[in-house]
C-alpha positions in Angstrom: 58.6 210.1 45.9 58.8 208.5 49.3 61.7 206.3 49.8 61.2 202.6 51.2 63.4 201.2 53.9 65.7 198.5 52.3 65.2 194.3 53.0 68.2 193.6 54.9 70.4 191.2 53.2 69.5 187.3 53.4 66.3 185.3 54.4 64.3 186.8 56.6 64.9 185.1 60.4 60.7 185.1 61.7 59.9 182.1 62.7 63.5 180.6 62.3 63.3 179.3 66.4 60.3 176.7 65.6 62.7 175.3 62.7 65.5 175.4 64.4 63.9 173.0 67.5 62.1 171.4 64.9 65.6 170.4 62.8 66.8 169.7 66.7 64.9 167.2 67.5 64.2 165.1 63.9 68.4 165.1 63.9 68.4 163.7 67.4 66.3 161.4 66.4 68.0 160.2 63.2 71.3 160.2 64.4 71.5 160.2 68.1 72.4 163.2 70.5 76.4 163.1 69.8 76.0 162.8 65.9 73.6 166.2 65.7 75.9 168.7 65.9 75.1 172.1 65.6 76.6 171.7 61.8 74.1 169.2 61.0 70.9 170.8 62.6 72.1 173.8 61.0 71.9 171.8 57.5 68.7 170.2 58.3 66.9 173.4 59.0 68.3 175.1 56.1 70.0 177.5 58.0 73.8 178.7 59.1 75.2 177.5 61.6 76.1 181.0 63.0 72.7 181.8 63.3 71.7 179.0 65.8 75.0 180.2 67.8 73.3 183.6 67.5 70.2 182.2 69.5 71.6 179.6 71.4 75.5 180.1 72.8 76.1 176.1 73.1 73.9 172.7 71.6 73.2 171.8 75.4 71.3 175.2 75.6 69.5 174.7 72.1 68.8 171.1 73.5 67.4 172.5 76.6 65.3 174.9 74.4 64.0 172.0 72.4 63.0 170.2 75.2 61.2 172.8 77.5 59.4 173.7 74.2 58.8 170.1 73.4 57.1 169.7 77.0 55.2 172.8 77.7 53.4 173.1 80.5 52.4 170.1 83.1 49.2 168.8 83.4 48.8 169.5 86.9 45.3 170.6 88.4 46.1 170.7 92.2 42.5 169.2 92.5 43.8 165.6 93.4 47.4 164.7 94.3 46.8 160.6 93.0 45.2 162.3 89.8 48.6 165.1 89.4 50.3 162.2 90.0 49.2 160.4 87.4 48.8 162.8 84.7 52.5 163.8 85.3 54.2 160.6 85.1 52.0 159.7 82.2 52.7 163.0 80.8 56.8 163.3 81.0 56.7 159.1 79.8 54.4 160.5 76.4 56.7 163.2 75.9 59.7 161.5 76.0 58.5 158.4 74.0 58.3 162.2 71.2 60.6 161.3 68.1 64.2 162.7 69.4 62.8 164.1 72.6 64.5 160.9 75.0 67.7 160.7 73.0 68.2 164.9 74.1 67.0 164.7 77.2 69.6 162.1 78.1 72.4 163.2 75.8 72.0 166.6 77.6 71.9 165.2 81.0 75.3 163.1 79.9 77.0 166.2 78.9 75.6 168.2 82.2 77.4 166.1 84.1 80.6 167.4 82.9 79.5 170.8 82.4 78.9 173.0 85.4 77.0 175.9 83.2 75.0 173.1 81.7 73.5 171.9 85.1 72.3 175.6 85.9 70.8 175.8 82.9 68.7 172.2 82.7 68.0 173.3 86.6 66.7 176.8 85.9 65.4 176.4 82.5 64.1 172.4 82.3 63.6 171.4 86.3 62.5 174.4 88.2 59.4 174.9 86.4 58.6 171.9 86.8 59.4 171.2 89.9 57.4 174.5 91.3 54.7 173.5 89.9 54.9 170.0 91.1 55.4 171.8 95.1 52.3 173.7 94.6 50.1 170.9 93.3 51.4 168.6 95.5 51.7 170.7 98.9 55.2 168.9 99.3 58.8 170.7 100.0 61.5 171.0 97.6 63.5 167.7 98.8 60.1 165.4 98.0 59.8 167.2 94.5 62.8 166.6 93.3 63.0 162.8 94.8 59.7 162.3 92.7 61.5 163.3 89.5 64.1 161.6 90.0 62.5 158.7 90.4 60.2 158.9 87.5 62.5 160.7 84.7 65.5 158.4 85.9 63.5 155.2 86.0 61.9 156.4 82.4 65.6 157.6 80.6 66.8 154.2 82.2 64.4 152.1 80.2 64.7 153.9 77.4 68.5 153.8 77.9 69.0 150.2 78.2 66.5 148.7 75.7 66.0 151.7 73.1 62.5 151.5 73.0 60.3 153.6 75.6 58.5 152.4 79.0 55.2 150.2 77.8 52.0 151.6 78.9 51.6 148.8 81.7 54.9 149.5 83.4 54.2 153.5 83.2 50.8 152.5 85.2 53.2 150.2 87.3 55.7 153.2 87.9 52.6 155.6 88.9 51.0 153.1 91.5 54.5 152.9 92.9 55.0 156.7 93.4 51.7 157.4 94.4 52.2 155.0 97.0 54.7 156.7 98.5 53.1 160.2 98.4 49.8 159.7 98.6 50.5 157.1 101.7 52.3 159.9 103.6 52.0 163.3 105.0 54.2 165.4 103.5 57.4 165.3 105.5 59.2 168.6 106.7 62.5 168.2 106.4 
């Protein structure tokens, strides 16, 4: 009789990412970024907390998981720099108005600035992407790129920040004919 390969012990762990980010970002949400510990997402996704640690070695890089999945890719064409523009500020202001999505991203910005192995990770892992893909649509150097996000994710997390509600439509139009102004007005500058 041929012999079957015995279940390993527990539930099994397929699919246990999705739930995890999923549990993330609804904690987040209901409690606010210092409240969802690693215990309590662990709870929330019916899960141990050992096995997040498994998958993620701190919350900041679970967070910075949860938010690169959250985002995806940009909506960038290349076709039009007023029209990438555009889509991406509108883009980055519907994400984070997500449930929980605003509340990481700035908790996890807070802790990077206290945390060294944070920063490399929200630079290689959240920003670069981004921002590469930003260079290439845009035909601008690094320096522009980043100035650009700074001044749209700052100017977003800010609002959010300081009356906990997201950036209205109007202003988010306001924001874009402001940066698009500046980079569709000028060259791109060398240096």
């Amino acid at each position: 009789m041929p012999r079957t390969a015995a279940k390993p012990p527990g539930r099994p762990r397929d699919g246990v990412e999705p739930v995890v980010r999923t549990a993330t970002l609804r904690t987040v949400h209901e409690l606010g970024y210092a409240r969802a510990t690693v215990e309590r997402i662990a709870q929330a996704a019916g899960i141990a907390k050992t096995t997040i640690y498994r998958r993620w070695p701190t919350k900041g890089a679970l967070i910075v998981d949860c938010l690169v999945d959250a985002f995806g890719p940009a909506p960038l064409t290349g076709d039009d720099r007023r029209g990438d523009i555009s889509a991406a500020v509108h883009w980055i202001a519907a994400k984070i108005n997500e449930p929980g999505v605003g509340a990481a991203f700035a908790g996890v910005f807070t802790d990077g600035v206290s945390d060294p192995a944070l920063r490399e990770v929200l630079a290689t892992r959240l920003q670069d992407p981004y921002r590469l893909a930003l260079q290439d649509a845009l035909g601008e150097p690094e320096h522009r790129v980043l100035f650009l996000i700074d001044v749209v994710v700052g100017t977003l997390l800010h609002r959010m920040g300081m009356t906990g509600a997201p950036m209205v439509d109007a202003d988010v139009t306001a924001l874009v004919e402001m940066v698009c102004a500046h980079f569709t007005d000028h060259a791109p500058a060398d240096g």
